[in-house]
C-alpha positions in Angstrom: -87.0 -29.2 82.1 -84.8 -31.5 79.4 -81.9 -29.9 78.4 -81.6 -29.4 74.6 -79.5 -31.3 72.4 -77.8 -28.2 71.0 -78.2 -25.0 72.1 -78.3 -21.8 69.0 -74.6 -21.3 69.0 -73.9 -25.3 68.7 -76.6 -25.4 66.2 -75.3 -22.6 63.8 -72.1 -24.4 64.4 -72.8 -27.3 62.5 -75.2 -25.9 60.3 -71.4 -24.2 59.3 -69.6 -27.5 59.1 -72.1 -29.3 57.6 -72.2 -26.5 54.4 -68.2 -26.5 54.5 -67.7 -30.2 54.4 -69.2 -30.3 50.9 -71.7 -32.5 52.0 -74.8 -30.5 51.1 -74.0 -29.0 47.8 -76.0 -31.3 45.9 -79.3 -33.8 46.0 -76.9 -36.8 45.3 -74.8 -36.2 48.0 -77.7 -34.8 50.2 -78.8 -38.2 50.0 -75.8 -40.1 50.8 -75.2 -38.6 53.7 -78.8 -39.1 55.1 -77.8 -42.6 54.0 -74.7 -42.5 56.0 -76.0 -41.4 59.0 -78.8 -44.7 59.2 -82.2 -42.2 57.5 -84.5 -42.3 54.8 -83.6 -40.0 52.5 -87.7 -39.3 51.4 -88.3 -38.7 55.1 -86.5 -35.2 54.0 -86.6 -31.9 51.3 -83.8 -31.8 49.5 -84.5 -29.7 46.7 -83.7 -27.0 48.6 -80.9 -24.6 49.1 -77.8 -25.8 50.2 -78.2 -23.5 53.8 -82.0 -24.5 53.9 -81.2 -28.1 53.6 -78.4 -27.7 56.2 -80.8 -25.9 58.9 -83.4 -27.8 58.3 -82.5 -31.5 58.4 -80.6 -30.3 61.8 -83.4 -28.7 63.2 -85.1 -31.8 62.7 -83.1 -34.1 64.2 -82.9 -31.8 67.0 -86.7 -31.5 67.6 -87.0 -35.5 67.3 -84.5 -35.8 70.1 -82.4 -37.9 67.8 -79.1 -37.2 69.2 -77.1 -40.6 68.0 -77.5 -38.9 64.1 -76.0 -36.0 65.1 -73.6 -37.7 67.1 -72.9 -39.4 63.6 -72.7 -36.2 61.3 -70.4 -34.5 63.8 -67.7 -37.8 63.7 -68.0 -38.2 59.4 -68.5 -34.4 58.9 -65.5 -33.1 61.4 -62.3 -34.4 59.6 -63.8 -32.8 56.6 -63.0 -29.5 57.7 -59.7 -28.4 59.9 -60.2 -24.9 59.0 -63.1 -25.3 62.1 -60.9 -26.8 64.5 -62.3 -25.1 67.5 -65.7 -26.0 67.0 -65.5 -29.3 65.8 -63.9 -29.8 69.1 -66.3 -28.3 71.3 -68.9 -30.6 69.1 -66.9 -33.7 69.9 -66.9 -32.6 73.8 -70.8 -31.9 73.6 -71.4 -35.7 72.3 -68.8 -37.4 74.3 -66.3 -38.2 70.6 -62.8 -38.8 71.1 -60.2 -36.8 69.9 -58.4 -38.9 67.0 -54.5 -39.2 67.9 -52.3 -36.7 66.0 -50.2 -38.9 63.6 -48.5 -38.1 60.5 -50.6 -40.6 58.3 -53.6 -38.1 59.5 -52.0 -34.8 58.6 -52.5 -36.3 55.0 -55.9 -37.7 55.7 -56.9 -34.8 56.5 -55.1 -32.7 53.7 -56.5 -34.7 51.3 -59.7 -32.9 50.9 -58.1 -29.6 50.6 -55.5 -30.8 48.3 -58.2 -32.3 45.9 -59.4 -28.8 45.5 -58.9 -27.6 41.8 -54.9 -26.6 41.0 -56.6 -25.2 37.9 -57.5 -22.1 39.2 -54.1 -21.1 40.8 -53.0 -22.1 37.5 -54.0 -19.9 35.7 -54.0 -16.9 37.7 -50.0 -17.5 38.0 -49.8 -17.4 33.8 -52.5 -14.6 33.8 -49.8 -12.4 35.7 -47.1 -13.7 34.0 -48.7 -12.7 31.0 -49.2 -9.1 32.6 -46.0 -8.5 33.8 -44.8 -9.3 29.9 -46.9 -6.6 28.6 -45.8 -4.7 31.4 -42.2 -4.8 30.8 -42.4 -4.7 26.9 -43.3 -1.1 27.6 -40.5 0.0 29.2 -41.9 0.7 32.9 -39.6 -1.5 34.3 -37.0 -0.8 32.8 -35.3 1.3 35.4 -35.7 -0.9 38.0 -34.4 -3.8 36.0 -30.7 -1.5 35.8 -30.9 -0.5 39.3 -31.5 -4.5 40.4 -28.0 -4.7 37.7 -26.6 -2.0 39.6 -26.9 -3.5 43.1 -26.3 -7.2 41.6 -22.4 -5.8 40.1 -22.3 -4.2 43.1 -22.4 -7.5 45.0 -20.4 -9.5 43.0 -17.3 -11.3 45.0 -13.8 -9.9 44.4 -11.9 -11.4 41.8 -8.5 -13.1 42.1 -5.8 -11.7 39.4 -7.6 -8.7 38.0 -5.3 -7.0 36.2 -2.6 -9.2 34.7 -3.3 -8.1 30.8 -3.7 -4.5 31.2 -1.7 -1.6 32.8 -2.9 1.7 33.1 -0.5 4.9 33.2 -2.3 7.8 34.9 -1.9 11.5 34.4 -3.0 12.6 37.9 -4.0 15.9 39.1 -0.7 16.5 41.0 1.3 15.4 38.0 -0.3 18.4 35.9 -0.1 20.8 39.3 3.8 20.0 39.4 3.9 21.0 35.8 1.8 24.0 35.1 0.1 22.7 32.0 -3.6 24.1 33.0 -5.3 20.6 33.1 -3.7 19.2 29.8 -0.1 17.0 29.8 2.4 18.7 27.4 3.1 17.5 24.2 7.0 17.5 25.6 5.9 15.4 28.7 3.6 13.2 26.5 6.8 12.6 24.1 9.1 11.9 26.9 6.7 9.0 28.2 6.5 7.6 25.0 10.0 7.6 24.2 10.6 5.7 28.0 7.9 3.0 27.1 9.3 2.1 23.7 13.1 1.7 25.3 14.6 -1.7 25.3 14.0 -2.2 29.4 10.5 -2.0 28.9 8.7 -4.5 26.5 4.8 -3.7 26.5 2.9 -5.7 23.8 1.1 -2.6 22.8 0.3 1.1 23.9 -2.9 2.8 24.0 -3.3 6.7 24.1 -6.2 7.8 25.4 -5.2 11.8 25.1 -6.9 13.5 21.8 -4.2 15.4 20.3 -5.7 17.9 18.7 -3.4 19.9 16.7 -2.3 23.5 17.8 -3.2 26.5 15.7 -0.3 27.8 14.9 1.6 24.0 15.3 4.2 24.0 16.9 7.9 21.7 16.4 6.9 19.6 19.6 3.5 18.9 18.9 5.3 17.6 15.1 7.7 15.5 17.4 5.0 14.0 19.0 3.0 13.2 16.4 6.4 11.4 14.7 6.6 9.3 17.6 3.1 8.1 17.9 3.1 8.1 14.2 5.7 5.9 13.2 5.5 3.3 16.2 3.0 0.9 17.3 1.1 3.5 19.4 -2.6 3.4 19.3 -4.0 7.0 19.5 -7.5 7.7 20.2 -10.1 10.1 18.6 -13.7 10.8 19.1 -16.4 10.2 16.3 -19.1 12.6 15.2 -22.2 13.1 17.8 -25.1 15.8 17.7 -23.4 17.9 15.3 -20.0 17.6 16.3 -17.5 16.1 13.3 -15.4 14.6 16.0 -11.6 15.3 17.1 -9.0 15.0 14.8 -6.5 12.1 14.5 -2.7 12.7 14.6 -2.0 10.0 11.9 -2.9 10.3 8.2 -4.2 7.7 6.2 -2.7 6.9 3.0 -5.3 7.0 0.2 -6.8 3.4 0.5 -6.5 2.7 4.1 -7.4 4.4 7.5 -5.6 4.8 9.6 -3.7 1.6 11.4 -2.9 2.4 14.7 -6.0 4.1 15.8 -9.6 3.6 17.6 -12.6 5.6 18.6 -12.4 6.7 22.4 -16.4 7.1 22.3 -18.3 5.6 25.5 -22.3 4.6 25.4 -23.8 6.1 28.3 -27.7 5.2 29.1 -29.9 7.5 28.8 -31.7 6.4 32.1 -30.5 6.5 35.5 -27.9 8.9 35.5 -26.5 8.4 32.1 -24.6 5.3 33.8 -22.0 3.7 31.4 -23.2 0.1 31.4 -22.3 -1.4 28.0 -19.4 -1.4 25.2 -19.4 0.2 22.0 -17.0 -2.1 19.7 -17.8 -0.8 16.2 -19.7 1.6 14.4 -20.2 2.2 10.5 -18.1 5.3 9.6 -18.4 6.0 5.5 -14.6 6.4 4.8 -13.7 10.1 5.0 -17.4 11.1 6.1 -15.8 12.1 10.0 -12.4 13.5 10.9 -11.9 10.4 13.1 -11.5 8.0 11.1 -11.7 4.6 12.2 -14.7 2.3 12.6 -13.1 0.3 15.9 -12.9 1.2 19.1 -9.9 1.9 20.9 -10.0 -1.1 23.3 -11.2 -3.4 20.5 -7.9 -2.3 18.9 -5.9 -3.0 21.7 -7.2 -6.4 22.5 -6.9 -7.6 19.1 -3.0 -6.4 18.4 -2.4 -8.2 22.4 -4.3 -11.2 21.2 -2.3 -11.3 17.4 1.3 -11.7 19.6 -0.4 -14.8 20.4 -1.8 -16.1 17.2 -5.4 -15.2 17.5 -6.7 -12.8 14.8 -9.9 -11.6 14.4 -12.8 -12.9 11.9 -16.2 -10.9 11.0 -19.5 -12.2 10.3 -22.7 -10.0 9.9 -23.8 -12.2 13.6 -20.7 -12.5 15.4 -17.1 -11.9 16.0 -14.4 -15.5 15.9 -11.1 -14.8 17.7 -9.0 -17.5 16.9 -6.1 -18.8 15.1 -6.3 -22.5 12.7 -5.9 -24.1 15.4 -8.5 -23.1 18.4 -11.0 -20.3 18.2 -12.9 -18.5 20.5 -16.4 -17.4 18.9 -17.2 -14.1 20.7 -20.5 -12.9 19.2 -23.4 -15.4 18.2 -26.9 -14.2 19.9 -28.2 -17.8 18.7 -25.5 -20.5 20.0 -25.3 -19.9 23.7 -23.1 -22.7 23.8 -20.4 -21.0 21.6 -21.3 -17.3 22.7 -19.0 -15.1 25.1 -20.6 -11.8 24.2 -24.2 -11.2 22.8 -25.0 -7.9 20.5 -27.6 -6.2 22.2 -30.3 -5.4 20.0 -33.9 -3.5 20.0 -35.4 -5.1 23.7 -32.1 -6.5 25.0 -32.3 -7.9 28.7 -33.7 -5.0 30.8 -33.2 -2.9 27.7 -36.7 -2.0 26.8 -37.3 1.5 26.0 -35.7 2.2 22.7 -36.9 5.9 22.0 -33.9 7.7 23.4 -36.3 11.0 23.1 -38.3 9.2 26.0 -35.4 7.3 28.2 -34.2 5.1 25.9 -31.2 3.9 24.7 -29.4 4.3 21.6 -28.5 1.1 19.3 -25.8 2.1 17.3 -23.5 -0.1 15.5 -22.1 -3.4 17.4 -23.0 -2.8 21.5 -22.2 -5.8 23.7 -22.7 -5.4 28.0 -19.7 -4.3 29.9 -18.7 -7.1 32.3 -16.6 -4.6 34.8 -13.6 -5.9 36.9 -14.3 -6.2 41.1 -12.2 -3.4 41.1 -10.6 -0.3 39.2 -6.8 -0.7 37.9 -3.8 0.6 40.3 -2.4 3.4 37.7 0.7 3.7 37.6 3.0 6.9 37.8 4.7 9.1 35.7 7.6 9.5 37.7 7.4 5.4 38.2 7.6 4.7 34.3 10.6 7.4 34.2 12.5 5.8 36.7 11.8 2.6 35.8 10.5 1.2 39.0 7.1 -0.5 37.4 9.0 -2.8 35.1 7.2 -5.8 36.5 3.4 -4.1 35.8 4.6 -3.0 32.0 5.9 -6.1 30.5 4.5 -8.4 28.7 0.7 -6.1 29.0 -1.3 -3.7 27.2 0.0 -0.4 28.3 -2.9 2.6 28.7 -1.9 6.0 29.1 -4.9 8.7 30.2 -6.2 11.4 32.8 -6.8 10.0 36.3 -7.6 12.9 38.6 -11.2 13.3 39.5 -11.3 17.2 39.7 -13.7 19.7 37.6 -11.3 20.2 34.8 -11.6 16.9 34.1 -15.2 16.6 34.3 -15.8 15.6 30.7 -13.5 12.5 31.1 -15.6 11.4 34.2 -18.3 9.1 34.2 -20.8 7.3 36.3 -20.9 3.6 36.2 -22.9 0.7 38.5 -20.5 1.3 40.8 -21.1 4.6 41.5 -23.1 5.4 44.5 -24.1 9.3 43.7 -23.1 11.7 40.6 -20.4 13.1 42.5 -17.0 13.7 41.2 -15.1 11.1 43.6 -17.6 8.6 42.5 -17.4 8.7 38.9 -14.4 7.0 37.0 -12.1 8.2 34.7 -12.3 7.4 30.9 -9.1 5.7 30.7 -10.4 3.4 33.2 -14.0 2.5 32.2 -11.2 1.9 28.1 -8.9 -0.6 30.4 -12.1 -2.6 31.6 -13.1 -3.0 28.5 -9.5 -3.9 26.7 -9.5 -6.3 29.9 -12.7 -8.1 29.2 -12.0 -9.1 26.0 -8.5 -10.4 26.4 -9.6 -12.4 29.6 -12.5 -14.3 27.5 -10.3 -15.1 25.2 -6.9 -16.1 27.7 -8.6 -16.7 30.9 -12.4 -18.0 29.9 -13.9 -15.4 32.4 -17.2 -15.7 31.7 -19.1 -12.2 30.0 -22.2 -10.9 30.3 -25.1 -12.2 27.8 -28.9 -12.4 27.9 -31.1 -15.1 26.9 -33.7 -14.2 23.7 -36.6 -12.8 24.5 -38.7 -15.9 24.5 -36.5 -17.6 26.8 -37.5 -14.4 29.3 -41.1 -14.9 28.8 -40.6 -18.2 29.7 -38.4 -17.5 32.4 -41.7 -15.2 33.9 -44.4 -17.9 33.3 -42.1 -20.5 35.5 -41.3 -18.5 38.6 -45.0 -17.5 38.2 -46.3 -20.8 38.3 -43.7 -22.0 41.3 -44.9 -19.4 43.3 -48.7 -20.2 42.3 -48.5 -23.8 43.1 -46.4 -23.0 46.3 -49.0 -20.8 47.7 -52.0 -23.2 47.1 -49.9 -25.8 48.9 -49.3 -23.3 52.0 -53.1 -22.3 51.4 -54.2 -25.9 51.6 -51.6 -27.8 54.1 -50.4 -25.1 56.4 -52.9 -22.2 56.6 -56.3 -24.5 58.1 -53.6 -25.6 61.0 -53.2 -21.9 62.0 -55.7 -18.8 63.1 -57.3 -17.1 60.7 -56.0 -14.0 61.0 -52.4 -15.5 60.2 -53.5 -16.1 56.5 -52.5 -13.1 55.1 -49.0 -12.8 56.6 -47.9 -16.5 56.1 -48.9 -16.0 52.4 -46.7 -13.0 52.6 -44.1 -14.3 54.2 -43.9 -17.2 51.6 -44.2 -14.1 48.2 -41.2 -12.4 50.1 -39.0 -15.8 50.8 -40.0 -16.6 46.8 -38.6 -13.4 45.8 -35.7 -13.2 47.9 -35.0 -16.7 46.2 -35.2 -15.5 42.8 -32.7 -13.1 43.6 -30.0 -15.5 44.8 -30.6 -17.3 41.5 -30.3 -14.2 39.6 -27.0 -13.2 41.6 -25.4 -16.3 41.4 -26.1 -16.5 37.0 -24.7 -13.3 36.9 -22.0 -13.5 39.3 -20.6 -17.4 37.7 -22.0 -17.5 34.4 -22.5 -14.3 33.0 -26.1 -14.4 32.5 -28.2 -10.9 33.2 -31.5 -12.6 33.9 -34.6 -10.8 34.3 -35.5 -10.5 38.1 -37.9 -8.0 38.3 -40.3 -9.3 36.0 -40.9 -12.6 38.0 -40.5 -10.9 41.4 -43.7 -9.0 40.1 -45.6 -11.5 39.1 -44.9 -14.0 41.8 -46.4 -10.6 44.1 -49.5 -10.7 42.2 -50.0 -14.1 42.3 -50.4 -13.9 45.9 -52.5 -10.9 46.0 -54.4 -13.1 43.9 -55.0 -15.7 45.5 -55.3 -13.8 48.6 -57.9 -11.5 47.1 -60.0 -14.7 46.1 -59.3 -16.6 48.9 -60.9 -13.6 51.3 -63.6 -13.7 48.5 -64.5 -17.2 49.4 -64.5 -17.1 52.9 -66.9 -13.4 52.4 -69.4 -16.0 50.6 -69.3 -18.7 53.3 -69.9 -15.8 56.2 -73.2 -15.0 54.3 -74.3 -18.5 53.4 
């Protein structure tokens, strides 16, 4: 008995490669491969089915014994189609074809059909989830992950060198108010008598901050009168709070005259978010305060204060504009707030859908815009206080002169509770993980004084349409990166590798825009959005993944 040609399973193969090669779709090219392979093309039906044509014109040549045609088909259809690696093999074995040599020119022979497949489609499924992931974010979903990703990216910044060279703090620490019995409060005496040290002629701070409200006593009392005389009539900057949910705010120990406020004085008031723990991520520089609406009086805040009278001592004074800030002197100028010149901007205002800021109902998570908020760009590390007993004796000499000179609560105990606040440092909501007030005032007072001094860059984000474009292009990358894998790597490898070499390359694409993001926030102050293309670079590949397993469904059944 003759052997057959091909037996079912060889047949079914090349019915398969001959559908997948493209060959068949249509009557033209029906026809020029019939032309190829030496036939008449009217000898055969063509207006048929693409998986009729296939089986039939086979079968055909299999029933005329006509084994130098298929020989044919099998050498022009096999490099059409890697995916079937395997069985074109077995095919070349059955009809005694050579296997080409492996070269590098025939990787991209061989690619070339694949990569001639339509980039369209890829396209636009990456702006499609762009898009999305915009609409997404505008509604504030994201918004917590986008300050947890800030969180971990402050968190991971690498230590700075000279931190602290502008600004001293002066703590008031739990032991200090132990030693003296003063149930959680310094006494007006103590306060006095630190005051009186700093302003002697061995010490020569540029200018002190208070951050200690000093209410009055009821009934007052001669040393709380002394101590008001000596914050009073020397450059001391006291601190007050402003009104908030009712309250009218603390009361200032200085009186204005009738035209002016007061001189030496700032708000002590610190924007917490209203997300996440009520973290203390930004910096609250100036509010509108109707003159004499509030008992504190003042429309500054206290480390906007302090910054400024440091910077005056070197011929930079302070200019307002209704869109930014100019600290400068005739000479040079630093231009701290312009949202629109990134080239001259060191701080951006935040406004309504600022950076990860989306959700501005502060009755549903938002956050509050009130008056002129700009990022806080923290230090690597908290401030070394230093003592009491140190500024008494006059052992911390070296740390006082020549800096702005904070004096505050330190201790991190219940009675200070109120003073203690969570920042993106802060790994739970503990006690020993939040930081004092006086040192969340001296990382701000340090910030502005080191744009100015030092050019240390601060934190700004790009307009909003900058973002949205920001989105669309990681989108695309990781689009046009997956089609490349889809079409040059994946046909090399088994099939069931597909879905985790796609994944493998979403996961390597995100973990690459996070060392971007990390590195513009870490070197150039830039709080770019992460999470946004992280999320649509994800769906991208389940897109293409989905439609890919689509595809190959449709091929099983044909």
């Amino acid at each position: 008995m003759e052997e057959k040609i091909l037996n079912n399973e060889e047949k079914e193969w090349l019915w398969k490669l001959l559908k997948a090669s493209g060959r068949c779709s249509t009557s033209d090219k029906r026809q020029a491969l019939i032309r190829e392979v030496g036939k008449d093309p009217g000898r055969f039906n063509i207006e048929v089915t693409e998986r009729d044509f296939a089986i039939n014109f086979i079968d055909e040549l299999i029933g005329a014994g006509d084994r130098e045609t298929l020989k044919k088909i099998v050498e022009r259809v096999g490099p059409d189609v890697p995916r079937y690696k395997q069985e074109v093999s077995k095919l070349r074995a059955k009809f005694g074809i050579p296997e080409p040599a492996i070269k590098t020119p025939d990787i991209l022979r061989d690619s070339g059909k694949n990569l001639r497949r339509p980039l369209l489609c890829p396209l636009l499924m990456s702006a499609g989830m762009a898009i999305l992931t915009i609409l997404l974010r505008s509604t504030g979903w994201l918004q917590g992950c986008e300050l947890r990703t800030y969180d971990f990216l402050m968190n991971t910044r690498l230590p700075e060198s000279e931190v602290w060279k502008h600004v001293t703090v002066v703590g008031i620490t739990d032991e200090d108010l132990k030693t003296w019995r003063t149930r959680g409060r310094i006494s007006y005496e103590k306060l006095n008598k630190l005051l009186d040290r700093l302003q002697q002629k061995d010490y020569s701070s540029h200018v002190i901050g208070l951050d200690i409200y000093l209410d009055p006593p009821n009934p007052t009392s001669t040393k709380y009168e002394q101590l008001v005389e000596t914050v009073c009539s020397h450059p001391v900057l006291a601190t007050c709070r402003v009104k908030k949910d009712g309250f009218l705010g603390t009361i200032p120990p200085c009186k204005a005259d009738e035209k002016n406020r007061p001189k030496y004085l700032g708000f002590s008031d610190i924007v917490k978010d209203n997300i996440n723990n009520d973290s203390v991520r930004r910096h609250l520089l100036l509010m509108e305060n109707p003159r004499g609406a509030l008992a504190c009086d003042t429309e500054y805040a206290l480390s906007y204060k302090l910054a400024v009278s440091y910077l005056a001592k070197n011929g930079i004074k302070p200019y307002w504009d209704k869109n930014w800030l100019v600290l400068g002197s005739t000479e040079r100028g630093w231009t701290f707030f312009e949202p629109l010149d990134v080239n001259k901007s060191l701080f951006s205002f935040l406004f309504s859908r600022t950076g990860g800021y989306q959700k501005v109902d502060p009755q549903k998570g938002g956050y509050e815009i009130e008056g002129y908020q700009i990022m806080l760009n923290y230090r690597t590390s908290d401030p070394k206080p230093v003592t009491f007993k140190e500024v008494i004796d006059g052992t911390a000499k070296d740390r006082i002169d020549d800096r702005i000179v904070l004096i505050g609560y330190t201790s991190q105990t219940e009675e200070n509770k109120e003073d203690l606040h969570i920042t993106p440092y802060s790994r739970n909501n503990s006690l020993e993980q939040k930081r004092p007030g006086v040192f969340l005032h001296a990382h701000m007072t340090s910030q502005i004084v080191s744009a100015v001094l030092d050019n240390r860059p601060l934190i700004r984000v790009w307009s909003p349409l900058n973002e949205w474009l920001w989105t669309v292009m990681w989108s695309v990358f990781s689009g046009v990166l997956i089609w490349l894998t889809q079409n040059l790597l994946i046909p090399r490898l088994p099939k069931e590798l597909t879905v985790w070499v796609i994944t493998a390359v979403v996961f390597i694409f995100v973990i690459g825009i996070g060392i971007v993001g990390w590195f513009l926030l870490g070197y150039a102050g830039i709080w770019a959005p992460l999470i946004p293309p992280a999320i649509a670079s994800g769906l991208t590949g389940v897109g293409i993944l989905s439609l890919n397993g689509y595809r190959n469904r449709r091929e099983a059944r044909d």
